[in-house]
C-alpha positions as CSV (number, residue, x, y, z in Angstrom):
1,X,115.6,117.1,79.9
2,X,113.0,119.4,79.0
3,X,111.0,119.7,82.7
4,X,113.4,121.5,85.0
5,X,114.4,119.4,88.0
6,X,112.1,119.2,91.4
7,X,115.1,118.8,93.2
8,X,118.7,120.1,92.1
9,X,121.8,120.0,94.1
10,X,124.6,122.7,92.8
11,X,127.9,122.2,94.0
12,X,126.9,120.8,97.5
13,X,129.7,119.6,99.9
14,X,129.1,117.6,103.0
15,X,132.1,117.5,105.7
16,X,132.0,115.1,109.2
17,X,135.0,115.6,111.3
18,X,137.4,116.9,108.4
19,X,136.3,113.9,105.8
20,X,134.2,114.9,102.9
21,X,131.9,112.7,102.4
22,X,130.0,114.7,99.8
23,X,132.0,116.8,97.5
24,X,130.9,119.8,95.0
25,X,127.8,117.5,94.1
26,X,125.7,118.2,91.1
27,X,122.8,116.4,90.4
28,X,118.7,116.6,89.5
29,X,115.8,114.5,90.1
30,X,112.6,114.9,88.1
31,X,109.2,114.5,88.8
32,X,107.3,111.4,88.3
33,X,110.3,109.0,87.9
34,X,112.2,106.9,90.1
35,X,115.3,108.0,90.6
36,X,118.0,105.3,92.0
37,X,121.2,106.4,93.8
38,X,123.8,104.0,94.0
39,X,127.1,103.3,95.2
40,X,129.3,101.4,97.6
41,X,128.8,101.5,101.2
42,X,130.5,105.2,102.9
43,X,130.1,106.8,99.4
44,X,127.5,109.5,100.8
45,X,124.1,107.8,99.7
46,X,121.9,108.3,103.1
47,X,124.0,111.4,103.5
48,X,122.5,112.7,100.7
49,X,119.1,111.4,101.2
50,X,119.3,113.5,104.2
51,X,119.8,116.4,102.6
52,X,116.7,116.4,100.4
53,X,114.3,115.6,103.4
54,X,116.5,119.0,105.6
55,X,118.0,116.3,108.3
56,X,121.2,117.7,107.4
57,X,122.9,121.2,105.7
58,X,125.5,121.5,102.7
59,X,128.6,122.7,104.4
60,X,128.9,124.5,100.9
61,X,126.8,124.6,97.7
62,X,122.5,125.2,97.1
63,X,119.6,122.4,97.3
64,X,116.7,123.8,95.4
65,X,113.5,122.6,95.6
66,X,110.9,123.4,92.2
67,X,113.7,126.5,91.8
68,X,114.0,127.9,95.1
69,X,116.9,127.5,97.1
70,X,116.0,125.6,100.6
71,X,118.4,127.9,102.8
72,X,116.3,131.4,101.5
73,X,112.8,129.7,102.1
74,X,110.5,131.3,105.0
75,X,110.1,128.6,107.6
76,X,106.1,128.0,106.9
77,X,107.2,127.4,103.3
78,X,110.0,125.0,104.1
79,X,107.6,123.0,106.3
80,X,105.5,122.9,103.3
81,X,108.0,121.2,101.5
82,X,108.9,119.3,104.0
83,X,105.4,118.1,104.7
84,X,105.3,116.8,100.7
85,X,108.2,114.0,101.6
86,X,107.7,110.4,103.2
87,X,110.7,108.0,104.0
88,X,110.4,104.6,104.2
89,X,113.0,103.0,106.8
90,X,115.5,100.7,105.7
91,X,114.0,98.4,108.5
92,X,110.8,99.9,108.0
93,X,111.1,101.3,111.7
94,X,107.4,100.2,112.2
95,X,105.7,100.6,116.1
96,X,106.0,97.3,117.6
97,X,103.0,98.4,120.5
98,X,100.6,99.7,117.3
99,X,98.2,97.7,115.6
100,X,98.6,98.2,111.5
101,X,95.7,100.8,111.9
102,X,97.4,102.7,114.8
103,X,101.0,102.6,112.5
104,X,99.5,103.7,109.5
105,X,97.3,106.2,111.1
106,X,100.6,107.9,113.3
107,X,101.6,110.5,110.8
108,X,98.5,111.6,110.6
109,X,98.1,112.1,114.2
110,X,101.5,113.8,114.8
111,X,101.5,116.3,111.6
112,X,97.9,117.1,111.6
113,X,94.6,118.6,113.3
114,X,91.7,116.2,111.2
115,X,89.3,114.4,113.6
116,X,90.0,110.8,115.0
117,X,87.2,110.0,112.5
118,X,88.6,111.5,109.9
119,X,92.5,109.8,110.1
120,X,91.1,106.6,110.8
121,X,88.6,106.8,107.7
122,X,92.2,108.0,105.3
123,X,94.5,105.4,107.0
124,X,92.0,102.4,106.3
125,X,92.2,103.7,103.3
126,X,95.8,103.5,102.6
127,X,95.5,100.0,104.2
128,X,92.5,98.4,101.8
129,X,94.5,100.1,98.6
130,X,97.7,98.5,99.9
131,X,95.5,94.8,100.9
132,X,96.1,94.7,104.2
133,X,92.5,95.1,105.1
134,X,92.4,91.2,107.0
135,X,95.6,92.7,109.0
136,X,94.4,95.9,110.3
137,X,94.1,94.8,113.8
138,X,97.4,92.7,114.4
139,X,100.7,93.6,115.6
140,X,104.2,94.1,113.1
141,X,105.5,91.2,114.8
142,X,102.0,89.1,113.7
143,X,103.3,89.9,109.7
144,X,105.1,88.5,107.5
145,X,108.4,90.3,105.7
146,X,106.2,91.4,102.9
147,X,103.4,92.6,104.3
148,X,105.4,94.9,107.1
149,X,106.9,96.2,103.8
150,X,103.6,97.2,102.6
151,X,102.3,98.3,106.0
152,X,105.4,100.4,106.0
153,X,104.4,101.5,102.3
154,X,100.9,102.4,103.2
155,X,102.0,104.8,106.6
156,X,104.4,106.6,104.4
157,X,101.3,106.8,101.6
158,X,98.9,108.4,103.8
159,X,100.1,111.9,104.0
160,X,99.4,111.8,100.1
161,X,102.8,112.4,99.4
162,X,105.0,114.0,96.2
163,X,108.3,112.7,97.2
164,X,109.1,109.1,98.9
165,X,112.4,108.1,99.7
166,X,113.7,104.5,100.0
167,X,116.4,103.8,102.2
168,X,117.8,100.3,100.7
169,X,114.4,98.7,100.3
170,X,115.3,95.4,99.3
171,X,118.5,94.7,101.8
172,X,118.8,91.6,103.1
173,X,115.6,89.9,101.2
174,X,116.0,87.1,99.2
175,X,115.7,87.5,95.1
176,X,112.0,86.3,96.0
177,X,111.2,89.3,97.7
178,X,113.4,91.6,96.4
179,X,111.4,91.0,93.2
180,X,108.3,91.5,95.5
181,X,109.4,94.5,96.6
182,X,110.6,96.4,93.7
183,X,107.6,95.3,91.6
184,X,105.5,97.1,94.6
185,X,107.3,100.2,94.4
186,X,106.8,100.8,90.6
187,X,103.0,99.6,90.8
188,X,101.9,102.4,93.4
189,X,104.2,105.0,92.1
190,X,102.0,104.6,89.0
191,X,99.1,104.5,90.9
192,X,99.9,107.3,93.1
193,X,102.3,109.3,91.0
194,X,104.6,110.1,93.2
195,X,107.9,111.2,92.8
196,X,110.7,108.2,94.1
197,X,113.9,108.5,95.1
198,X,115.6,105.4,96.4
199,X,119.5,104.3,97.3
200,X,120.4,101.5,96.9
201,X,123.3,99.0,96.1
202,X,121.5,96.1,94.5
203,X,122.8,95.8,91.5
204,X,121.2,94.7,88.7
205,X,117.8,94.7,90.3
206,X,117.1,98.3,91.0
207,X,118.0,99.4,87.5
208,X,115.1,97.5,85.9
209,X,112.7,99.7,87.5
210,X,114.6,103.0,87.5
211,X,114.1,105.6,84.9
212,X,117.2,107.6,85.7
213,X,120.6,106.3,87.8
214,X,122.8,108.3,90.1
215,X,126.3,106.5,90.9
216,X,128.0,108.2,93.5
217,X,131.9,107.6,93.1
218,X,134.7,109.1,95.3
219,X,132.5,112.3,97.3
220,X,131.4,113.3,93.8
221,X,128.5,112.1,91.2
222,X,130.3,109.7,88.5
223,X,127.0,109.1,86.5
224,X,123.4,110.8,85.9
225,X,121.4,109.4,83.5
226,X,119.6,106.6,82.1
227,X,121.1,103.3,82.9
228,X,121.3,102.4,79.2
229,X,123.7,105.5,78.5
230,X,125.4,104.3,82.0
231,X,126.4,101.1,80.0
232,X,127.6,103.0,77.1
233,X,130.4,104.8,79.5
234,X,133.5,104.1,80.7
235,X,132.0,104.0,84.5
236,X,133.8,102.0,87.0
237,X,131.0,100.4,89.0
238,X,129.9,99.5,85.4
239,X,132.3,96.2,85.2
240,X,131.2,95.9,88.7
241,X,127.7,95.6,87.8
242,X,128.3,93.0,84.5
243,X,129.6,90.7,86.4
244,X,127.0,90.4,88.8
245,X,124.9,89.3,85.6
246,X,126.2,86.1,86.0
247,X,124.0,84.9,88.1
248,X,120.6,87.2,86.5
249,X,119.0,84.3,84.8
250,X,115.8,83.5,83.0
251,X,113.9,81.0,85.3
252,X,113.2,79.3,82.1
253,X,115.4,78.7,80.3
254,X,118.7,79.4,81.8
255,X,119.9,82.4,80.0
256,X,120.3,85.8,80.4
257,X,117.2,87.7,81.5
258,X,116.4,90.5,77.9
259,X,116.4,93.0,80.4
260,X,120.3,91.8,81.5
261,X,120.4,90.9,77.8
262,X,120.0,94.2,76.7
263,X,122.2,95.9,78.6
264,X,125.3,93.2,78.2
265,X,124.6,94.4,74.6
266,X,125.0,97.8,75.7
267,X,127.8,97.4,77.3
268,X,129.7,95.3,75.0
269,X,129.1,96.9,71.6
270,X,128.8,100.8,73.2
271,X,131.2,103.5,72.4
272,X,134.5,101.9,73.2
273,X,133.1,98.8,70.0
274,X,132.3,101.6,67.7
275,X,134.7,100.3,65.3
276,X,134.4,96.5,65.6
277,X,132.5,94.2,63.5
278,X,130.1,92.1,65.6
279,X,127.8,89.3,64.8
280,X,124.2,87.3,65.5
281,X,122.8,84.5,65.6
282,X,119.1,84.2,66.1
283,X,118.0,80.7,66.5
284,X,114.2,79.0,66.2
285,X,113.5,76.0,68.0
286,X,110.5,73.3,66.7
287,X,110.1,70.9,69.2
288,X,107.0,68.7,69.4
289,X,107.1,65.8,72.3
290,X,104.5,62.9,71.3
291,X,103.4,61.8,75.0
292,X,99.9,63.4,76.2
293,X,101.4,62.6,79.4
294,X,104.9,64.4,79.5
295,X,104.4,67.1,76.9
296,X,104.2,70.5,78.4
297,X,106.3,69.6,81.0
298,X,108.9,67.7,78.9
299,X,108.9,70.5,76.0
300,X,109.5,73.1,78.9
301,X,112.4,71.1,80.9
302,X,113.8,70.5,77.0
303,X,114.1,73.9,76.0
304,X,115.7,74.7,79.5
305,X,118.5,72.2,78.5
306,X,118.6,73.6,74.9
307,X,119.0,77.1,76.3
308,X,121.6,76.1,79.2
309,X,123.7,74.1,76.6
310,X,123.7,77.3,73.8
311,X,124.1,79.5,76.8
312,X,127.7,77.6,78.0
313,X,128.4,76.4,74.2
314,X,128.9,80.1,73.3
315,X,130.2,81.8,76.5
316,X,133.3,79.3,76.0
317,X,133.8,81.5,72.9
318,X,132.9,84.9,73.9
319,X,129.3,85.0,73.0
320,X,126.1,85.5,75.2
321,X,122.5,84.4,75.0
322,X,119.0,85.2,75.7
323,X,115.4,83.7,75.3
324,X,113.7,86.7,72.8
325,X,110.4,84.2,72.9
326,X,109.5,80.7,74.2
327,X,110.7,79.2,70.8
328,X,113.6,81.4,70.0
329,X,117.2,82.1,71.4
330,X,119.0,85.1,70.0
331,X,123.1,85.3,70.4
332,X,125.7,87.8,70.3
333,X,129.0,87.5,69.1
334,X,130.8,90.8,70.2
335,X,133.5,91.2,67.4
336,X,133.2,88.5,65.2
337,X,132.6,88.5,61.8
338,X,130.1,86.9,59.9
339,X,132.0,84.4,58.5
340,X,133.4,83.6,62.3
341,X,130.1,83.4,63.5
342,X,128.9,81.3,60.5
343,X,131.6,78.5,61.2
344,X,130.8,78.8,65.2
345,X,127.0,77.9,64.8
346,X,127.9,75.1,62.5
347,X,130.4,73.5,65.2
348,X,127.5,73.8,67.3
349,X,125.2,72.3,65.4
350,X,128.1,69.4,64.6
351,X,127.8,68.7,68.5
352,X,124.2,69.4,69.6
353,X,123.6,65.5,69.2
354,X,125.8,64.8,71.8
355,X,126.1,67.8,73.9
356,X,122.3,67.8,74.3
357,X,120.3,66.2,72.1
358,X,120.7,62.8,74.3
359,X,119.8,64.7,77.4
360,X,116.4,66.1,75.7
361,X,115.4,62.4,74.8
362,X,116.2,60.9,78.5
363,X,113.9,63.9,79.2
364,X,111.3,63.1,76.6
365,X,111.3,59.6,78.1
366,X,110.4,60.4,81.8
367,X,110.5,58.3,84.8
368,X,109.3,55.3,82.8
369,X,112.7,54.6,80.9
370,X,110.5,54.2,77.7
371,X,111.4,55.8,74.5
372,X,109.1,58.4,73.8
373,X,109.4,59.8,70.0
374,X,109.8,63.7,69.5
375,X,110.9,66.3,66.8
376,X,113.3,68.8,67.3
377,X,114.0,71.5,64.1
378,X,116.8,73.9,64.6
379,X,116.9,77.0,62.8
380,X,119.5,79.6,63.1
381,X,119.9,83.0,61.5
382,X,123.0,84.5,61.3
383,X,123.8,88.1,60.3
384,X,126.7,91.4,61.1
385,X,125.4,93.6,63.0
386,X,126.7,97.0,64.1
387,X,126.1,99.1,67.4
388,X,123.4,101.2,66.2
389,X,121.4,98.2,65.6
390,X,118.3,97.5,68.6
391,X,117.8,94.2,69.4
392,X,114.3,94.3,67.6
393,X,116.3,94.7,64.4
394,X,118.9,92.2,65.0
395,X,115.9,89.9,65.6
396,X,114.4,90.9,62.3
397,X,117.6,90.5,60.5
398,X,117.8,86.9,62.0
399,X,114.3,86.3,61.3
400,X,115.2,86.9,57.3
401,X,118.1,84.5,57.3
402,X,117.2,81.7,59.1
403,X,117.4,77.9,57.7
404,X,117.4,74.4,59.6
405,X,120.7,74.0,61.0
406,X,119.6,69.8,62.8
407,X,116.2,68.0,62.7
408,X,115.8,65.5,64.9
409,X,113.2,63.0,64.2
410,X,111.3,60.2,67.1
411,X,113.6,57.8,68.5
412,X,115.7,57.4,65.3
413,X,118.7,59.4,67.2
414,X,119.7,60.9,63.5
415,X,120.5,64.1,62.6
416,X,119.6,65.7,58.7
417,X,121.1,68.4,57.6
């Protein structure tokens, strides 16, 4: 990168009782980004969030801060730099006997001279920015999990911070929250450009809002980078981290998330696929359900069948799937060639009528058992692609190529090629 780092580590080790725990480290964290650090559990993430905020010393090795080496700054400099980092807890270590005025308002009276007047006026503040302005007088225990996470937020906000640190934000939350809580961090480190640094081991959900990865691996760093080149790598967490995708859906539809699309496609055509021809599919779906009553919510609960069916129709093969748009459903077939893929989307087409064309009509039909008529046109665009390609151009290349694989006409149950 161009920018040099605001924090580097140069060959830092960390030893407890004879066990290294962090070994010749080298890493960098730049301004304005978050910055994740994972790893498995004892692999010396909080150790090394400790470093950066001075709770603990490298053993061996230099932390730098903006270019100066921590160890050779004068002590009314170091504080200064200490002063410029916030942590938030884990369990968000909030003051059960403090109103969310009185916990937001505590660093302020600990680390500063300003006038009662004055800390109260900056923490309520912090507190309307972060919309807990109805909870300012209760108690942590009075909150919900999400809004102690943003009181939390909103304490380590109020010093006006350049660095926050996350210690595993989102552990133990459900995806629900999780979701919550990631999508807070990224909104007020825009707002409030601050610098974040966060461990974690959530995988795949911290990546999507990371703009650089750290995986710690064995004492030393195994990865820096963005997590697309991380894909491209032969990293071990990385097959870890694929096959947690499983389960990383689209609510709609049933299929990959295009963020978990994109980097199953990373992963699977990256530098070890360099060599092998690879395939797509980019399929359009027409589907018009004549019943005022059930139509959006009958179109929407038929795609979601569509997409589930192409989703386990391919897999069985090799492939995998993702919604690009409402209407279109774009697969990859890692090393096959065009021909291969050709024949695979016609066997799927042969057996859409009964693999899920029924189901879409029982769901056209709703509670009433009636038959309700609808159309259903299939396109599907199939072209070779390589590993330089982005998943913009494979869409385009689709786009050029597609032609009606089924239609699907009212109640008639008949399929035209």
């Amino acid at each position: 990168m161009d920018a040099p780092p605001l924090i580097e580590f140069r060959n830092v080790t960390k030893r407890f009782n004879g066990k290294t725990v962090l070994d010749n480290v080298n890493l960098s964290i730049y301004e304005n980004q978050v910055t994740t650090i994972i790893g498995k559990s004892g692999t010396g993430k909080s150790v090394l969030l400790k470093h950066i905020i001075g709770l603990l010393k490298p053993d061996e090795g230099t932390i730098l801060f903006r270019g100066t080496p921590i160890n050779k700054m004068k002590k009314a400099e170091w504080e200064g730099h200490r002063s410029k980092i916030a942590y938030l807890f884990q369990n968000n270590a909030l003051l059960d006997s403090m109103t969310v005025l009185e916990n937001v308002a505590f660093p302020l009276r600990q680390t500063t001279d300003l006038p009662k007047a004055e800390i109260e006026k900056r923490a309520m503040k912090r507190i309307e920015d972060l919309e807990l302005a109805e909870a300012v007088g209760k108690f942590p225990s009075e909150l919900s999990g999400g809004m102690q996470k943003r009181v939390a937020l909103a304490r380590a906000l109020v010093t006006d911070p350049e660095i926050v640190l996350f210690d595993e934000p989102t552990t133990g939350q459900d995806p629900i929250r999780k979701n919550m809580i990631l999508s807070m961090i990224i909104h007020y480190r825009k707002k409030y450009g601050f610098t974040a640094i966060m461990i974690s081991h959530d995988i795949p959900d911290v990546f999507f809002i990371s703009d650089r990865v750290i995986i710690l691996w064995e004492g030393g760093v195994g990865f820096e980078g963005a997590y697309e080149d991380a894909l491209k790598q032969n990293v071990p967490m990385i097959d870890e981290f694929l096959r947690s995708l499983d389960g990383f859906e689209d609510q709609l539809t049933g299929l990959l998330s295009r963020e978990a699309f994109k980097m199953h496609y990373s992963a699977m055509l990256g530098s070890t696929a360099r060599e092998a021809t690879s395939s797509a599919a980019l399929f359009g779906v027409r589907l018009n359900i004549l019943s005022e009553a059930l139509g959006t919510q009958a179109a929407l609960e038929a795609l979601k069948a569509l997409g589930e069916y192409t989703n386990r129709y391919f897999n069985a093969v090799g492939g995998f799937s993702a919604r690009h748009s409402r209407d279109e459903i774009l697969t990859i077939f890692p090393r096959k060639t065009i021909e291969e893929a050709r024949k695979l989307v016609e066997d799927y087409s042969r057996n859409l009528e009964h693999g899920v064309i029924d189901h879409i009509r029982d769901i056209a039909s709703g509670n009433s058992g009636e038959a309700t008529c609808f159309d259903i046109h299939i396109h599907a665009g199939v072209t070779e692609i390589s590993p330089e390609d982005t998943i913009d151009e494979i869409i385009e290349k689709g786009r050029a190529k597609q032609e009606i694989i089924s239609t699907y006409r009212c109640d008639f149950g008949g399929e035209e090629q």
